[in-house]
C-alpha positions as a LaTeX table, in Angstrom:
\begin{tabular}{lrrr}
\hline
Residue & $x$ (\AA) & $y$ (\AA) & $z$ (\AA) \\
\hline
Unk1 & 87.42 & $-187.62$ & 41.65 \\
Unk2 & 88.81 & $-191.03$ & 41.48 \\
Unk3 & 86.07 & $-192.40$ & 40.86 \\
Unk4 & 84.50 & $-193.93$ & 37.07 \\
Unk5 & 81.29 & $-192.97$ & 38.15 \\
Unk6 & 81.75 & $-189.18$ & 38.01 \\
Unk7 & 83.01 & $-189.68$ & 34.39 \\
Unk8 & 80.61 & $-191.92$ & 33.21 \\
Unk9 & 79.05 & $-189.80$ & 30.97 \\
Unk10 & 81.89 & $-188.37$ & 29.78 \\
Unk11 & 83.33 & $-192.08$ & 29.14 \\
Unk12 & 80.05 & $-193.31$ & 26.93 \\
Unk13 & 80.45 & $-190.10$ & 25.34 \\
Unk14 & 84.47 & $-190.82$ & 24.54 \\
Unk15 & 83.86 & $-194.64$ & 23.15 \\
Unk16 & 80.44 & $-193.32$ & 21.25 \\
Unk17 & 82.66 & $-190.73$ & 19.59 \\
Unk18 & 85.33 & $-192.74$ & 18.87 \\
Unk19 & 83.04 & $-195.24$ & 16.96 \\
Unk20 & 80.98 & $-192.75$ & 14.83 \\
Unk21 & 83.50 & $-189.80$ & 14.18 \\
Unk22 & 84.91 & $-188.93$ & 10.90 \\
Unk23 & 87.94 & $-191.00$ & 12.12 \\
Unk24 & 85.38 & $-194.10$ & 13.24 \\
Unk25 & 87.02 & $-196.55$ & 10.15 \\
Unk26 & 89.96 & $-196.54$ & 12.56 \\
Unk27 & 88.56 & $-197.32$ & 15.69 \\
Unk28 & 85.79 & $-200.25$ & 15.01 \\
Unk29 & 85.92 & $-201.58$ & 18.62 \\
Unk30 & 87.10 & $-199.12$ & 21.01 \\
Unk31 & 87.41 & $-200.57$ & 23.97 \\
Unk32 & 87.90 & $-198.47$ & 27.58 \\
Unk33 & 89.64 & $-199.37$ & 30.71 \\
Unk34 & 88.42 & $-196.57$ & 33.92 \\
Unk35 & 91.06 & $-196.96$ & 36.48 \\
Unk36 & 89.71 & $-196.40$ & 40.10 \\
Unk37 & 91.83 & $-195.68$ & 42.81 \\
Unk38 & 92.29 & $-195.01$ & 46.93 \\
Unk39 & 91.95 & $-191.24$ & 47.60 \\
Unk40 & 93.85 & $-189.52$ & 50.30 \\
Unk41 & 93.46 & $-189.53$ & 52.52 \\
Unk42 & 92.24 & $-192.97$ & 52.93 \\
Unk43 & 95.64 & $-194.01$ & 51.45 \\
Unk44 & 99.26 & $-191.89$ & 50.62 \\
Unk45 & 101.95 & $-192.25$ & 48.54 \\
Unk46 & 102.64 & $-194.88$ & 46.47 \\
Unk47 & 99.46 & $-196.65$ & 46.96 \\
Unk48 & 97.49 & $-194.88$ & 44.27 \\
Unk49 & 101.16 & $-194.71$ & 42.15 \\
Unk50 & 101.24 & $-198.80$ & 42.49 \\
Unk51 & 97.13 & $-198.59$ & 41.97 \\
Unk52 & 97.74 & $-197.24$ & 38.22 \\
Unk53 & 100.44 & $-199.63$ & 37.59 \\
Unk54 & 98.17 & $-202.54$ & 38.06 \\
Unk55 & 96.50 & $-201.09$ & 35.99 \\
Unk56 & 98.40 & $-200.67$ & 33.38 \\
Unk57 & 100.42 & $-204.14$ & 33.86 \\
Unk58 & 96.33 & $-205.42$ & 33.86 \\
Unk59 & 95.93 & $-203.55$ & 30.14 \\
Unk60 & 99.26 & $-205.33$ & 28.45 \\
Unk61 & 98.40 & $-208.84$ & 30.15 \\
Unk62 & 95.02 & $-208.31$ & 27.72 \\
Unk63 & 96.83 & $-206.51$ & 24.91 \\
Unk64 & 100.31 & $-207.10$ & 24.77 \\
Unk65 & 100.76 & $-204.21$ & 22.26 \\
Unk66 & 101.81 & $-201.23$ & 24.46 \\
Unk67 & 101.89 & $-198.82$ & 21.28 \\
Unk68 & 97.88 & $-199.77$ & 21.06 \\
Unk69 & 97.39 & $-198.08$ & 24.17 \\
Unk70 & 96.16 & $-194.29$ & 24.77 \\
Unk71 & 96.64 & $-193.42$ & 28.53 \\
Unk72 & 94.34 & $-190.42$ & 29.57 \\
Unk73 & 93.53 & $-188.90$ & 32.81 \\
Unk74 & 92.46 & $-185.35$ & 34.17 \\
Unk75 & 94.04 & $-183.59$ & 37.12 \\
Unk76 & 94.94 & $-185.53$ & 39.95 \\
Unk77 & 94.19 & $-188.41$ & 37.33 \\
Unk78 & 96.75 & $-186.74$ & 34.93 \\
Unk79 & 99.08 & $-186.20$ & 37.98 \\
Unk80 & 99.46 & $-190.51$ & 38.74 \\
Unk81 & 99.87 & $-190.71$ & 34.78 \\
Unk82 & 102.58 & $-188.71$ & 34.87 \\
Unk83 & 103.96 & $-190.34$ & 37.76 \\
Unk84 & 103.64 & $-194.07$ & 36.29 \\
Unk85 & 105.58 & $-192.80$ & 32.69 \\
Unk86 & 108.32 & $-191.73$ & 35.25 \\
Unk87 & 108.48 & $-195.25$ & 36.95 \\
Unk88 & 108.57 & $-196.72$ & 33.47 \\
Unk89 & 110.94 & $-194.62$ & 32.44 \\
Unk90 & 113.41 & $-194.95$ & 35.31 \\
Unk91 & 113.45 & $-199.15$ & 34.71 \\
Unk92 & 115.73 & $-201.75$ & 34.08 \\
Unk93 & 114.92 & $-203.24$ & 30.33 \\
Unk94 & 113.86 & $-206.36$ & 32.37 \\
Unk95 & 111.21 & $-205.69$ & 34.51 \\
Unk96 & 107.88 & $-205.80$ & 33.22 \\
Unk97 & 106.70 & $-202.74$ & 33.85 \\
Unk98 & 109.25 & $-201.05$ & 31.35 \\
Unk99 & 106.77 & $-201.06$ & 28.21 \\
Unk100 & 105.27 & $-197.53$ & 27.49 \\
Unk101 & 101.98 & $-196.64$ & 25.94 \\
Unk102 & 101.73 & $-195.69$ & 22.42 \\
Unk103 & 100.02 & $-191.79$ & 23.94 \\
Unk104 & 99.08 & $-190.05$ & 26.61 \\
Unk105 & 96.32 & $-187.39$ & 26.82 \\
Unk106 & 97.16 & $-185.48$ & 30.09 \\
Unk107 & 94.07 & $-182.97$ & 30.79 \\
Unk108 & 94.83 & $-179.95$ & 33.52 \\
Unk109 & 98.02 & $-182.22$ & 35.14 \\
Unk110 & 98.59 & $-181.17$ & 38.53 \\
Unk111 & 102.14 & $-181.57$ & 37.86 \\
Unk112 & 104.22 & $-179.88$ & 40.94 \\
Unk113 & 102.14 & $-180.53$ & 43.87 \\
Unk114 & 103.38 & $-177.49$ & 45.42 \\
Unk115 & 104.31 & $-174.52$ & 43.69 \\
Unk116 & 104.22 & $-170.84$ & 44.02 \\
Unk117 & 103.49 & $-170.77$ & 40.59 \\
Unk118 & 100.02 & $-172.28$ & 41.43 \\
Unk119 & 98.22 & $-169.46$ & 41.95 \\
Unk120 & 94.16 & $-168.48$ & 42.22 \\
Unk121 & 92.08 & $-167.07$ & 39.41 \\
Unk122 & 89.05 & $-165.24$ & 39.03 \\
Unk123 & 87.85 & $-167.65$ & 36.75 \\
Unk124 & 89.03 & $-171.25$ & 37.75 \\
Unk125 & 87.07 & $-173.02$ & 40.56 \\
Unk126 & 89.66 & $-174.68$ & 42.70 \\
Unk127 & 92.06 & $-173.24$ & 45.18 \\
Unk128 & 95.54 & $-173.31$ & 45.16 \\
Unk129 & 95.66 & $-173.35$ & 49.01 \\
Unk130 & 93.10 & $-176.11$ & 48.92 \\
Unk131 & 95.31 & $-178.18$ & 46.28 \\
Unk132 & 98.87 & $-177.58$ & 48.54 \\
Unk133 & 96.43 & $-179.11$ & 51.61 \\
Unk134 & 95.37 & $-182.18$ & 49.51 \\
Unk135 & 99.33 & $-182.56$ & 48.36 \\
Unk136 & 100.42 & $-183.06$ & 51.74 \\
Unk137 & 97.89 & $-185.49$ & 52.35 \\
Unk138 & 98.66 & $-187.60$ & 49.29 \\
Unk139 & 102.11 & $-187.51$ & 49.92 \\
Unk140 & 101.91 & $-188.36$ & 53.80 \\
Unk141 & 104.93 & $-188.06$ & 56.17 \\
Unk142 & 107.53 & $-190.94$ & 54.72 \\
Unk143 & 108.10 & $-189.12$ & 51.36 \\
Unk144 & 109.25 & $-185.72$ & 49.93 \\
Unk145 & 107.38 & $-183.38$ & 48.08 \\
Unk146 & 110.38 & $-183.18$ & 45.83 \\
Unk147 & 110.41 & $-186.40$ & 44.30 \\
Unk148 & 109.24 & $-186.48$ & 41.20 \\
Unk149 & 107.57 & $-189.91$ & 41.65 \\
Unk150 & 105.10 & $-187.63$ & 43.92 \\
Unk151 & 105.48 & $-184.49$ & 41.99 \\
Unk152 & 106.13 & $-184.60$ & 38.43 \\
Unk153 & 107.01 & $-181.18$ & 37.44 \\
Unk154 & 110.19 & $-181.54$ & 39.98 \\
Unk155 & 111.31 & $-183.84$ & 37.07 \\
Unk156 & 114.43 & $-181.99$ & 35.58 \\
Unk157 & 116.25 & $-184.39$ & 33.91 \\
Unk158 & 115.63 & $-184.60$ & 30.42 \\
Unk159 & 116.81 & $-187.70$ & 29.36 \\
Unk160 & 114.89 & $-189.34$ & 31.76 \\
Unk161 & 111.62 & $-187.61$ & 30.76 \\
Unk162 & 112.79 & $-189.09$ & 26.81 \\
Unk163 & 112.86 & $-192.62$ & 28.31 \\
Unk164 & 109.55 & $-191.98$ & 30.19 \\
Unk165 & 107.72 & $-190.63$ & 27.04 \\
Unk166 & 105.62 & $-192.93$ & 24.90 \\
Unk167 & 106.24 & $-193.54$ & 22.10 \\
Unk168 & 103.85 & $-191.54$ & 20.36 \\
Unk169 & 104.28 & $-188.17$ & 22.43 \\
Unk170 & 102.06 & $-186.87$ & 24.61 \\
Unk171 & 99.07 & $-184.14$ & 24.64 \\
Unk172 & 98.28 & $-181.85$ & 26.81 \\
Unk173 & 94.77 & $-179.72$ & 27.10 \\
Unk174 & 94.24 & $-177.16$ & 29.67 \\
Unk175 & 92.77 & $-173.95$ & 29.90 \\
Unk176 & 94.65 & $-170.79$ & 29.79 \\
Unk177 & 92.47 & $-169.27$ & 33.26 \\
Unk178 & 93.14 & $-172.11$ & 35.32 \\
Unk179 & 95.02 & $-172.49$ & 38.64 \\
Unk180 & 97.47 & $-174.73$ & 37.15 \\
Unk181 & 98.44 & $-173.41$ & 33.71 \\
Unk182 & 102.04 & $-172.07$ & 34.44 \\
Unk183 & 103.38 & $-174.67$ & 36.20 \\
Unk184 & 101.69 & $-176.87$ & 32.92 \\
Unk185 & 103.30 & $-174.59$ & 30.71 \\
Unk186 & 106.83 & $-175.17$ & 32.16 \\
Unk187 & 106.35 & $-178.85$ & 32.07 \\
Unk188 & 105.56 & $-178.83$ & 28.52 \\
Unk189 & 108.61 & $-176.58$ & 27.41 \\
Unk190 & 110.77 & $-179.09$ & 29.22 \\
Unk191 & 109.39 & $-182.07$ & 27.50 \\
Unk192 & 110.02 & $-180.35$ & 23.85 \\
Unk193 & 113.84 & $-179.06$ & 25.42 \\
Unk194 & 113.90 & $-182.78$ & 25.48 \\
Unk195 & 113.07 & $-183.74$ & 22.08 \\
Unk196 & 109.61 & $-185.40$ & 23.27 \\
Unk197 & 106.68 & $-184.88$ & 20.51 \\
Unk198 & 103.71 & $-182.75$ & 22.82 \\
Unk199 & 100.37 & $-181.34$ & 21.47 \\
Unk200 & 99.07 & $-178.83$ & 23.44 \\
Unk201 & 95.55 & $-177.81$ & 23.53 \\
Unk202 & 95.71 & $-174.13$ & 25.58 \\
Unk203 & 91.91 & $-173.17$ & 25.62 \\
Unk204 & 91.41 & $-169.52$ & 25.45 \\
Unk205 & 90.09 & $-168.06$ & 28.96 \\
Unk206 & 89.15 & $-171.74$ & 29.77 \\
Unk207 & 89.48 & $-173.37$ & 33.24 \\
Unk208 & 90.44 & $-176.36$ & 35.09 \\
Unk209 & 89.90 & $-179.54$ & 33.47 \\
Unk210 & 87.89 & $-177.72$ & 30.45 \\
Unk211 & 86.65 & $-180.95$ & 28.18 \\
Unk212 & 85.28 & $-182.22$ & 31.14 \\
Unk213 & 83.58 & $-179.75$ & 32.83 \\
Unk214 & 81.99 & $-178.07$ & 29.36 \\
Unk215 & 80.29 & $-181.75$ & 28.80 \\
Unk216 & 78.79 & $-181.25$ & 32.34 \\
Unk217 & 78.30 & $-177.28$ & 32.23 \\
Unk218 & 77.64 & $-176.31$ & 28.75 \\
Unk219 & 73.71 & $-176.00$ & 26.95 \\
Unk220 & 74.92 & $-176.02$ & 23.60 \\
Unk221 & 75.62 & $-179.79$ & 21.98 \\
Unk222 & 78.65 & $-178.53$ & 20.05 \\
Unk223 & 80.11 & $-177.13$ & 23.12 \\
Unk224 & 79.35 & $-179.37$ & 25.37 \\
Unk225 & 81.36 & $-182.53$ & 22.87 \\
Unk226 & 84.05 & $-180.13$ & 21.68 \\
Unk227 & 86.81 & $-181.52$ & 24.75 \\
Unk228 & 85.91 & $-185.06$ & 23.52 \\
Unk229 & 86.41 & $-184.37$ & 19.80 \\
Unk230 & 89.15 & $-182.75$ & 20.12 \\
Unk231 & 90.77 & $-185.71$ & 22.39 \\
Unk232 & 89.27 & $-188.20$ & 19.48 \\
Unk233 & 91.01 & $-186.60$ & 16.96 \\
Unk234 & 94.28 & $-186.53$ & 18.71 \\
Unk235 & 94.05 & $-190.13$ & 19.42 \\
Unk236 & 93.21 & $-190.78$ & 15.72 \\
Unk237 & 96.16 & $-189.01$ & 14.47 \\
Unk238 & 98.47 & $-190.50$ & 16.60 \\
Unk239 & 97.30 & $-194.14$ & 16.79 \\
Unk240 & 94.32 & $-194.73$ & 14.00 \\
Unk241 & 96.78 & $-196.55$ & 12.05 \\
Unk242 & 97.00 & $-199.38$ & 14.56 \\
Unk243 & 93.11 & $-200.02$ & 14.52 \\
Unk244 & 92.98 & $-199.73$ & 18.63 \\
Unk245 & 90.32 & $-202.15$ & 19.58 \\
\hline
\end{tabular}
């Protein structure tokens, strides 16, 4: 959505969880950076691309510990994330922007913009023709759809994908009904081809973006937190050992 106010509740809920949990020894001030950006198509490609990287170059100037950090983002969200490792990846040593996070948490990653592997479900809620319409908007009429800096999943190169990784792997959570699942699954095969450490999180008959829509949809408490816990434990076993603040 782009924006931090959609996710608010589902951001409270993340830090609250992160305090409290079995795991909360580990995380005694967790601190959370939302990230809001230009949608298209009030703005193309790179704007949103060089919107994250502020963002992130913002995050080290306050904690100069990259390995501290946990990037997370869903969909289109996931989609820039994905986008910014492959910038890092692809730099020189010297520039600044070179420093990975310590993990990423990529939730329903739109990760080839256009694909004939995205196709409708019965069960998921957005529309692969929809989705192919908003890629040619974000991507505007100066760049191609076939750069991975715009589309991820046209990433091939492997050894690229190993210098874009952080340094703690990466996790993936998606649901198994959802528009964008194959082309997910593809990208995640790749990454382990490459040697890159990935958790994936494939929810049964589940749809797009899954954590966060069962904290909006869901009656039952269990339910509705079971996304976030699952993201809180992932974080803990990855990075608890650094005390994140």
């Amino acid at each position: 959505m782009g924006s931090s106010y959609f996710y608010l509740e589902f951001l409270i809920a993340l830090v609250h969880l992160l305090r409290t949990s079995s795991r909360s020894e580990q995380f005694r001030n967790p601190a959370l950076f939302a990230l809001e950006y230009t949608l298209s198509p009030d703005a193309t490609f790179p704007k949103q691309l060089q919107q994250t990287l502020l963002g992130y170059e913002y995050l080290l100037s306050i904690l100069p510990d990259p390995s501290r950090v946990c990037v997370a983002g869903d969909s289109a969200g996931a989609t820039l994330l994905l986008s910014m490792l492959l910038h890092l990846g692809r730099q020189s040593p010297a520039e600044p922007h070179r420093a990975r996070p310590g993990y990423a948490i990529l939730v329903s990653p739109w990760t080839t913009l256009v694909s004939s592997q995205n196709q409708n479900t019965k069960s998921d809620y957005i529309n692969a023709d929809s989705l192919h319409r908003y890629a040619l908007q974000y991507a505007g009429s100066k760049v191609s759809l076939d750069d991975p800096l715009v589309s991820p999943g046209m990433c091939k190169d492997q050894a690229w994908w190993r210098r874009a990784a952080p340094s703690r792997g990466l996790a993936f959570m998606f649901g198994s009904e959802e528009v964008l699942a194959d082309e997910t699954r593809e990208l995640v095969e790749r990454l382990q081809k490459a040697g890159v450490e990935v958790v994936v999180d494939e929810e049964e008959a589940s749809i797009h973006a899954w954590p966060v829509a069962s904290l909006f949809l869901s009656d039952a408490g269990p339910a509705r937190l079971r996304g976030l816990q699952e993201m809180v434990k992932m974080i803990g076993d990855r990075l608890g050992e650094h005390q994140v603040p």
